[in-house]
C-alpha positions as CSV (number, residue, x, y, z in Angstrom):
1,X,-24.3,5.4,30.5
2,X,-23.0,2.3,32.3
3,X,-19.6,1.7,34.0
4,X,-17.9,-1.1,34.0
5,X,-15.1,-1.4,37.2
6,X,-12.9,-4.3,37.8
7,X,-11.4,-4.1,41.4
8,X,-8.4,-6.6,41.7
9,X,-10.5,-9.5,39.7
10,X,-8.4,-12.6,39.7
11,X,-9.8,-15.7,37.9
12,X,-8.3,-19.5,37.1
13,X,-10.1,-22.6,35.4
14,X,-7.5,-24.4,37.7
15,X,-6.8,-24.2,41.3
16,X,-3.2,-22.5,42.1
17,X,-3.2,-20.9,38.1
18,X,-4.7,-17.7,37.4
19,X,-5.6,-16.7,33.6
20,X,-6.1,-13.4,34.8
21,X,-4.5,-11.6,37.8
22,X,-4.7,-8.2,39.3
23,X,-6.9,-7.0,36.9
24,X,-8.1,-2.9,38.3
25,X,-9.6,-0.6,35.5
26,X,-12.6,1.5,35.3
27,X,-14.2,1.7,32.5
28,X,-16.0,5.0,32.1
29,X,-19.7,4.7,30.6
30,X,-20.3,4.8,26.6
31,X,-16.9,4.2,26.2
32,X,-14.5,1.5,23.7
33,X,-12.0,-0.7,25.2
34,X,-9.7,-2.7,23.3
35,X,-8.0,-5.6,24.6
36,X,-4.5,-6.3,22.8
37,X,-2.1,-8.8,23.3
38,X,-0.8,-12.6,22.7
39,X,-2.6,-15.6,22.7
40,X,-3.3,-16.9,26.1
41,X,-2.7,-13.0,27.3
42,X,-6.3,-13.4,28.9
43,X,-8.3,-11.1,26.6
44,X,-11.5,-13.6,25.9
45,X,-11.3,-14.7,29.6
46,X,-11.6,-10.7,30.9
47,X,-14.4,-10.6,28.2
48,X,-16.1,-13.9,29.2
49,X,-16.2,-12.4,32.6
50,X,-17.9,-9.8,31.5
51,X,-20.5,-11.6,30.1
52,X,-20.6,-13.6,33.2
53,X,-20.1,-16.6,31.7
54,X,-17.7,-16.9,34.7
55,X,-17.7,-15.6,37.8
56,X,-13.7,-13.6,39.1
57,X,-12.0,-16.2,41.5
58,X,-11.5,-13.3,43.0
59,X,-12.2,-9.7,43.4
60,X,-15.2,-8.2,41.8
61,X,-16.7,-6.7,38.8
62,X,-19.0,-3.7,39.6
63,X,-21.8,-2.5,36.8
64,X,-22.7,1.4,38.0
65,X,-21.5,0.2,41.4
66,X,-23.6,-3.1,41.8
67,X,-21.1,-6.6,42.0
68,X,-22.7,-8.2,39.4
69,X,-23.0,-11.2,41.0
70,X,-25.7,-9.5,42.6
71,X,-28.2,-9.3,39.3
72,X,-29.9,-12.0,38.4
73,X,-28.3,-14.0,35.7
74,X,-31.4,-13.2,33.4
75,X,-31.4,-9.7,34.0
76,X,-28.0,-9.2,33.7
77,X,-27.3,-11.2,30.5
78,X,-30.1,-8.2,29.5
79,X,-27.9,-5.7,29.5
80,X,-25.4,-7.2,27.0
81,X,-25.2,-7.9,23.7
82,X,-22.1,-10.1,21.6
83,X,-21.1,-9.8,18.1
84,X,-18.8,-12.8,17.5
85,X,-16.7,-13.5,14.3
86,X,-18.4,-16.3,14.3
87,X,-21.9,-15.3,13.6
88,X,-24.8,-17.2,15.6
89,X,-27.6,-17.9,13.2
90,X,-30.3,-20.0,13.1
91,X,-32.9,-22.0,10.4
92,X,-35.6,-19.3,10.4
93,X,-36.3,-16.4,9.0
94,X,-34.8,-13.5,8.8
95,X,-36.8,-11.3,10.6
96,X,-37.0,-14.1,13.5
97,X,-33.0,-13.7,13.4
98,X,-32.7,-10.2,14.0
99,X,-35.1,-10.4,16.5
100,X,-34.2,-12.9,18.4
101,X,-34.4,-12.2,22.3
102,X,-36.7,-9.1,21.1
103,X,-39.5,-11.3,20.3
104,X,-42.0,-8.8,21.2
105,X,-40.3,-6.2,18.1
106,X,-42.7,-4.9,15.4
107,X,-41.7,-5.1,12.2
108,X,-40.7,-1.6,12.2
109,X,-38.5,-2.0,14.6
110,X,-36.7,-4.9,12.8
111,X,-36.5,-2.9,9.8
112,X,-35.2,0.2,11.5
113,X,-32.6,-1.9,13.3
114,X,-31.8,-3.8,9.5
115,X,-31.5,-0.1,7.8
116,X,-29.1,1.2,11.0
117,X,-26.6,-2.0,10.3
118,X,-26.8,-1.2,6.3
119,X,-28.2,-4.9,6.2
120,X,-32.0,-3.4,4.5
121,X,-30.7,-3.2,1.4
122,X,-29.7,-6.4,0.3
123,X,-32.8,-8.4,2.6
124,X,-35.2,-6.3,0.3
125,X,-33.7,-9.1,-2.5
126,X,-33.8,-12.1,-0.8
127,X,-36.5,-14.4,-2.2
128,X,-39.0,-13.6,0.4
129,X,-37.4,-10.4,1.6
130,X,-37.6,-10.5,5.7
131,X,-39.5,-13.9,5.6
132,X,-36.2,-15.8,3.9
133,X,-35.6,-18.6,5.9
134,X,-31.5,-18.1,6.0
135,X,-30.4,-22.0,6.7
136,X,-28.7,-23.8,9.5
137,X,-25.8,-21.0,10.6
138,X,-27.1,-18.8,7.8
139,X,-25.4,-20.7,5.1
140,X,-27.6,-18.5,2.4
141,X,-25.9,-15.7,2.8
142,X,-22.3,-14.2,2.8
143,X,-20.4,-13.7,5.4
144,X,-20.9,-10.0,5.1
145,X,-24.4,-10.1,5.1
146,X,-24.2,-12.5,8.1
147,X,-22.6,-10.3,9.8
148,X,-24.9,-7.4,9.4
149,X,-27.9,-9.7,10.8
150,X,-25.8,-10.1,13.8
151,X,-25.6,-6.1,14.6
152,X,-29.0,-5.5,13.7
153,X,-30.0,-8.2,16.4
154,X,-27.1,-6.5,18.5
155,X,-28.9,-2.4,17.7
156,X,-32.5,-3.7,17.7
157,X,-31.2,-5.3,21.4
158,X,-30.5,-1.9,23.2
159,X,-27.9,-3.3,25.2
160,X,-25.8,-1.3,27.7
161,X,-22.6,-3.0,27.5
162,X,-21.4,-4.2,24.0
163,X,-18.9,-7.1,23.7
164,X,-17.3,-7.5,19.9
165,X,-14.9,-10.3,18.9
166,X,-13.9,-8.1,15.8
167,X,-16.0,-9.4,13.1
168,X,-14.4,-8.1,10.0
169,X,-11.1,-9.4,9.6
170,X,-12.0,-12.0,7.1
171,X,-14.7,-10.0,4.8
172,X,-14.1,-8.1,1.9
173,X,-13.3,-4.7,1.8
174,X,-16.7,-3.7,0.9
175,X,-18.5,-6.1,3.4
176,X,-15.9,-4.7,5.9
177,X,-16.6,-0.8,5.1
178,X,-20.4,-1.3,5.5
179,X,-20.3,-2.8,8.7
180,X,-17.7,-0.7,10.1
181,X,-20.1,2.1,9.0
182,X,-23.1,0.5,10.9
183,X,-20.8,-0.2,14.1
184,X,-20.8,3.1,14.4
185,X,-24.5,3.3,15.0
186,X,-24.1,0.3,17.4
187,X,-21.3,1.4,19.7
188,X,-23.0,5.2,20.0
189,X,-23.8,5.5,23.9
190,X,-22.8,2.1,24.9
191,X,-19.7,0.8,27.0
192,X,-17.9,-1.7,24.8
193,X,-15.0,-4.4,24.7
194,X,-13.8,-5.5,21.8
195,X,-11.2,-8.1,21.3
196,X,-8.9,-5.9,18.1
197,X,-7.6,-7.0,15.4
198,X,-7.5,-4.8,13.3
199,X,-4.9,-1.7,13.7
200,X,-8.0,0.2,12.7
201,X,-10.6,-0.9,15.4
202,X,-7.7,-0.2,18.0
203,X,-6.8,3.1,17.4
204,X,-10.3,4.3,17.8
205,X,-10.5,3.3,20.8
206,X,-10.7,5.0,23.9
207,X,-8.8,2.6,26.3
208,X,-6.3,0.0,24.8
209,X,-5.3,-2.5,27.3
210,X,-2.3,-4.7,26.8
211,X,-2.5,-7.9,28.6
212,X,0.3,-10.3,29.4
213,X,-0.1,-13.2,31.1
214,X,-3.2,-11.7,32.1
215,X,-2.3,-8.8,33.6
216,X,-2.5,-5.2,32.1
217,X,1.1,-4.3,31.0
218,X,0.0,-1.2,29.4
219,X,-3.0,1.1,29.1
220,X,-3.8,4.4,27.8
221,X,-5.2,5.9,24.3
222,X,-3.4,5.1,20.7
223,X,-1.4,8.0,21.1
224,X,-0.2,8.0,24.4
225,X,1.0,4.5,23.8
226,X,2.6,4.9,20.8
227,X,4.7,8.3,22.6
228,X,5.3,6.0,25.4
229,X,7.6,3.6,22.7
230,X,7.0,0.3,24.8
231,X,5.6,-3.0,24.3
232,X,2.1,-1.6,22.5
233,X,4.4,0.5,20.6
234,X,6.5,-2.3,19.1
235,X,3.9,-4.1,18.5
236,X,2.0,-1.5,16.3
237,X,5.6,-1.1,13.9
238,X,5.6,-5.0,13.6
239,X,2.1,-5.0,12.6
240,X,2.8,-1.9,10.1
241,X,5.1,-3.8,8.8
242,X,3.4,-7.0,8.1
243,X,0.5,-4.9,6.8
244,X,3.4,-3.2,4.0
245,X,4.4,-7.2,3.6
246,X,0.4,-7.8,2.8
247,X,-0.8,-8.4,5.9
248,X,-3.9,-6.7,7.5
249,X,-3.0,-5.0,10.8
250,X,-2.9,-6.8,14.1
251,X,-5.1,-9.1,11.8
252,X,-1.9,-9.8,10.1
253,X,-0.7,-12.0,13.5
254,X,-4.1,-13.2,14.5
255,X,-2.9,-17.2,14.8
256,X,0.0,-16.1,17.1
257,X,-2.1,-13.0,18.8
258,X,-5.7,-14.3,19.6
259,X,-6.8,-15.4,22.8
């Protein structure tokens, strides 16, 4: 299990203006965080930093008690994999997709990972089955199906810390019930950030973190939010009620809520 422990991290693009200030959480091994909140709250920047695509301006982020500035970029970037909502594919097959940065995977493997993401069944009628070359992006297939490459790259990865950008809010239910199914499978034994959405994905999770102006505001599990009655606690009834309006969740504010 890895932990993930932010000690006062503090980061700006610009001198003088922080995106993210006084950030202190520890993130216990194998478990889901979600990050909640408006847009500009912070939440892709506390993910990006994760992912080390920038370093804190301050402070420091400590994996099992090593800074990781300390790993090598390489090794480090290892240890993570990203499911984005939009999907990374590129013109090859699609057996080169899902293994892609697993080079060295048999073709077991890649089918083992394809079964665990509920992504076996509809490759096996492709043209060419795992040798379909999917197009630039993946513009052969749905977005569903897509989407299901992308965790079976993510499983057949092994990663120790898991960073989503919720990738279901604009699939079908269908699409949307098999890959919640095979996130399951993905997020079993790994420490994970996910940027929520989705009133679902939130509630399951372990940790919610509410940023404002990117600092946490409020943290703690569904429940204990929700008996607490503040600013999480609005949010969820105004999200309930857009969802009763025909919205979908905190999908149902994405333009105003995403970061």
């Amino acid at each position: 299990m890895t932990e993930v422990r932010f000690e006062g991290v503090e980061f700006e693009y610009d001198a003088g203006r922080p995106v993210v200030r006084e950030f202190d959480v520890v993130v216990p091994g194998g478990s889901v965080v979600a990050l909640v909140g408006r847009s500009g709250a912070g939440k892709t920047t506390v993910t990006d930093l994760v992912a080390r695509f920038h370093d804190p301006t301050r402070g420091r982020i400590l994996v099992n008690g090593t800074d990781v500035r300390d790993f090598r970029l390489r090794t480090y970037r290892e240890l993570l994999a990203l499911v984005q909502q939009d999907t990374f594919l590129f013109d090859g097959s699609v057996r080169d997709n899902i293994a892609y940065g697993r080079h060295d995977a048999t073709d077991a493997e890649v089918e083992d990972a394809a079964r665990r993401a509920n992504a076996h069944e509809f490759i096996a009628k492709l043209s060419d089955g795992y040798g379909t070359v999917v197009g630039e992006r993946g513009v052969r297939l749905s977005g569903g199906q897509q989407q299901r490459l992308a965790i079976a790259r993510a499983i057949l990865a092994r990663p120790q810390i898991l960073i989503l950008d919720e990738a279901t809010s604009s699939l079908d239910t269908e699409s949307e019930q098999l890959i919640q199914a095979s996130m399951a499978t993905l997020l079993a034994g790994r420490t994970t950030f996910v940027i929520a959405h989705r009133l679902s994905t939130v509630k399951r999770a372990d940790l919610i973190l509410l940023l404002e102006d990117g600092r946490i505001v409020e943290r703690g599990n569904h429940d204990e939010l929700m008996a607490a009655r503040g600013a999480y606690y609005t949010m969820v009834l105004r999200q309930m009620a857009s969802h009763d309006q025909g919205g979908d969740g905190f999908d149902a504010l994405r333009s105003e809520d995403r970061s």
